[in-house]
Backbone bond lengths (Angstrom), bond angles and torsions (degrees), N, CA, C in turn:
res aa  C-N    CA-C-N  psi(-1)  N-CA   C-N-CA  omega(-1)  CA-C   N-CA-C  phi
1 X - - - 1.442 - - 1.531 108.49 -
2 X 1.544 111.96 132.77 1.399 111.86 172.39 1.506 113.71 -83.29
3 X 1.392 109.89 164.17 1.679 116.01 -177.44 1.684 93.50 -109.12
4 X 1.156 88.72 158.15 2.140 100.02 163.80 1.348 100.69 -56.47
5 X 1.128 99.19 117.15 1.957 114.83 143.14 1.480 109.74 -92.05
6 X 1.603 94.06 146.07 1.564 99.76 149.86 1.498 125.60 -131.46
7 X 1.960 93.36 58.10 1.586 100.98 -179.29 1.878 101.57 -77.80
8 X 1.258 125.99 -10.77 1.405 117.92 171.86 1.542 128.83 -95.96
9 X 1.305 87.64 12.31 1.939 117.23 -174.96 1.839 98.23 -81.98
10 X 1.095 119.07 121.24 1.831 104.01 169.90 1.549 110.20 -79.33
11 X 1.316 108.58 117.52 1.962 111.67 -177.22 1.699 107.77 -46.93
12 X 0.889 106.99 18.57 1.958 106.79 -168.65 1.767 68.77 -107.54
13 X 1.340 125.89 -82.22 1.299 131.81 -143.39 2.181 103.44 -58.77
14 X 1.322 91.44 -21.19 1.654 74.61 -175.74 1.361 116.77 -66.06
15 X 1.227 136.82 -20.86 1.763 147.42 163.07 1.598 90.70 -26.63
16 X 1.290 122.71 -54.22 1.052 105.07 -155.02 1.613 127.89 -63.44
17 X 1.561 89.29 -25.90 1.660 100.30 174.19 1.599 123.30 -52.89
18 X 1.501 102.72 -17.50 1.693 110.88 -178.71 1.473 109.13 -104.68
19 X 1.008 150.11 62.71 1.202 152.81 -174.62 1.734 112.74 -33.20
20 X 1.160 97.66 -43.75 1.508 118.05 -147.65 2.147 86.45 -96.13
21 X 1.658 121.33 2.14 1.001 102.09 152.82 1.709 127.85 -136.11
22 X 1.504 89.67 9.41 1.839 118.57 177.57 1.795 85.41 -59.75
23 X 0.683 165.53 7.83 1.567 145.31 -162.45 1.778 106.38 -124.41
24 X 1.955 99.61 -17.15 1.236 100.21 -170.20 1.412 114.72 -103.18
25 X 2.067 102.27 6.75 1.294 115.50 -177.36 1.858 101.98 -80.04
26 X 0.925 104.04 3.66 1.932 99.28 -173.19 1.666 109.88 -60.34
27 X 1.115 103.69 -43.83 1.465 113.28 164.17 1.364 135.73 -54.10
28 X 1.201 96.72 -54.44 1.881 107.74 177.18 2.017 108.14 -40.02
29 X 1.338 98.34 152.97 1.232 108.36 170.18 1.838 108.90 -82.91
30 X 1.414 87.12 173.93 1.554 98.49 -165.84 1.391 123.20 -66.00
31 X 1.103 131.88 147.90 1.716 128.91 -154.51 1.539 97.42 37.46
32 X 0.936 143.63 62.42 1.404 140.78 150.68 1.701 108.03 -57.47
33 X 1.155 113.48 127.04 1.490 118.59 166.28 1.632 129.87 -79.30
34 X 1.647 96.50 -11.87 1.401 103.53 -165.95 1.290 113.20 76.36
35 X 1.165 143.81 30.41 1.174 139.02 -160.92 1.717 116.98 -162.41
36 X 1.179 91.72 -8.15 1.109 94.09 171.34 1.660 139.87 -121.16
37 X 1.356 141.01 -159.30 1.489 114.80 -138.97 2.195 79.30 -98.82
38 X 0.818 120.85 -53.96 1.370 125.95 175.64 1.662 102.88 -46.16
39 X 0.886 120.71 -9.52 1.474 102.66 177.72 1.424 143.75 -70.33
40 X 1.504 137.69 111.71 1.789 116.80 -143.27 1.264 93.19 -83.05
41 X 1.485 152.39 -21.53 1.537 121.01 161.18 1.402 111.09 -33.55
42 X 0.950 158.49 -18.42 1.757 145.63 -157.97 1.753 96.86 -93.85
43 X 1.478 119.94 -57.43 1.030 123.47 149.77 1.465 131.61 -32.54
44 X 1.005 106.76 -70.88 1.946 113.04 174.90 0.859 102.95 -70.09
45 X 1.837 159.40 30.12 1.012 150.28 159.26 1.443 97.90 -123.82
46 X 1.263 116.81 -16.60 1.616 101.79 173.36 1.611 110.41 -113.76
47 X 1.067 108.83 13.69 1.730 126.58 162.37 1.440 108.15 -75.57
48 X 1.634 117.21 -20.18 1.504 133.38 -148.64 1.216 111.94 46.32
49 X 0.722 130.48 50.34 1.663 122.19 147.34 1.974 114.01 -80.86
50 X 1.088 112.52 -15.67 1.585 107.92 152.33 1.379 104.32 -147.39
51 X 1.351 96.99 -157.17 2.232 104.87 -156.32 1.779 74.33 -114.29
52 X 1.508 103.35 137.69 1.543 126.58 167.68 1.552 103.01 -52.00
53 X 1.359 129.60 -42.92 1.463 129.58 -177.25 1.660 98.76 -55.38
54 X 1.118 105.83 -51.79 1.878 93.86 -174.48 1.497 113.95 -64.11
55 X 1.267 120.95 -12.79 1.515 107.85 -178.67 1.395 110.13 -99.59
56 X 1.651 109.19 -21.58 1.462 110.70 159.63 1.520 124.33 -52.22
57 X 1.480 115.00 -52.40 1.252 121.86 172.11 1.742 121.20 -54.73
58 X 1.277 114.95 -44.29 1.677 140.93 166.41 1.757 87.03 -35.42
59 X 1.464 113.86 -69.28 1.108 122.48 -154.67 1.436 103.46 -86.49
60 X 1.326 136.06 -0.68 1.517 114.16 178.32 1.517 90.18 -114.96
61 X 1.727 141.67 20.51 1.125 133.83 160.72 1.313 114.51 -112.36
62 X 1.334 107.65 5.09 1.390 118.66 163.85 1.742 101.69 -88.84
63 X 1.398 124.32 -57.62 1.016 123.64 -165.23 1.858 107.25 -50.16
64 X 1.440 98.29 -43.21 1.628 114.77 -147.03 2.157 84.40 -67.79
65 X 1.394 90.54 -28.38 1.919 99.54 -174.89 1.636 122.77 -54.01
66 X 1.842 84.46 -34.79 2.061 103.32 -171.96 1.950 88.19 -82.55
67 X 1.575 106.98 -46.20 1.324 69.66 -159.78 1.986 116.74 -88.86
68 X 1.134 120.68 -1.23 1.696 99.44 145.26 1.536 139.62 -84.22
69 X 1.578 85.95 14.45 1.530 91.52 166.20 1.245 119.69 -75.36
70 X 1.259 98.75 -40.88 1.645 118.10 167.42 1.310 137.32 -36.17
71 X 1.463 110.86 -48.06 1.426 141.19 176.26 1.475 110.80 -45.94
């Protein structure tokens, strides 16, 4: 049995699934992946403006995205 991918998802559009941390992308540089060390979610999440668990999750459905892209 296959699981959901979201290798046909564009990694720009998954932000949207987090509402509560799309607001802290204003900062980030351009094509930001979220994932990386320049990225201002890391900042705005330890400002609290959201809970570290949601950007973990943000970030392990991004990860889980690259690697069945791969496949």
């Amino acid at each position: 049995m296959r699981s959901f991918g979201l290798a046909h998802v564009d990694p720009s559009r998954v932000i949207h699934a987090f509402p509560d941390l799309e607001p802290g992308t204003e900062g980030c540089p351009r094509a930001c992946g979220h994932d990386e060390p320049d990225c201002a979610l890391d900042g705005w999440v330890a400002e609290g403006h959201a809970d570290r668990a949601r950007l973990y999750s943000l970030r392990r459905l991004l990860a889980t995205r690259e690697r069945t892209e791969g496949d």
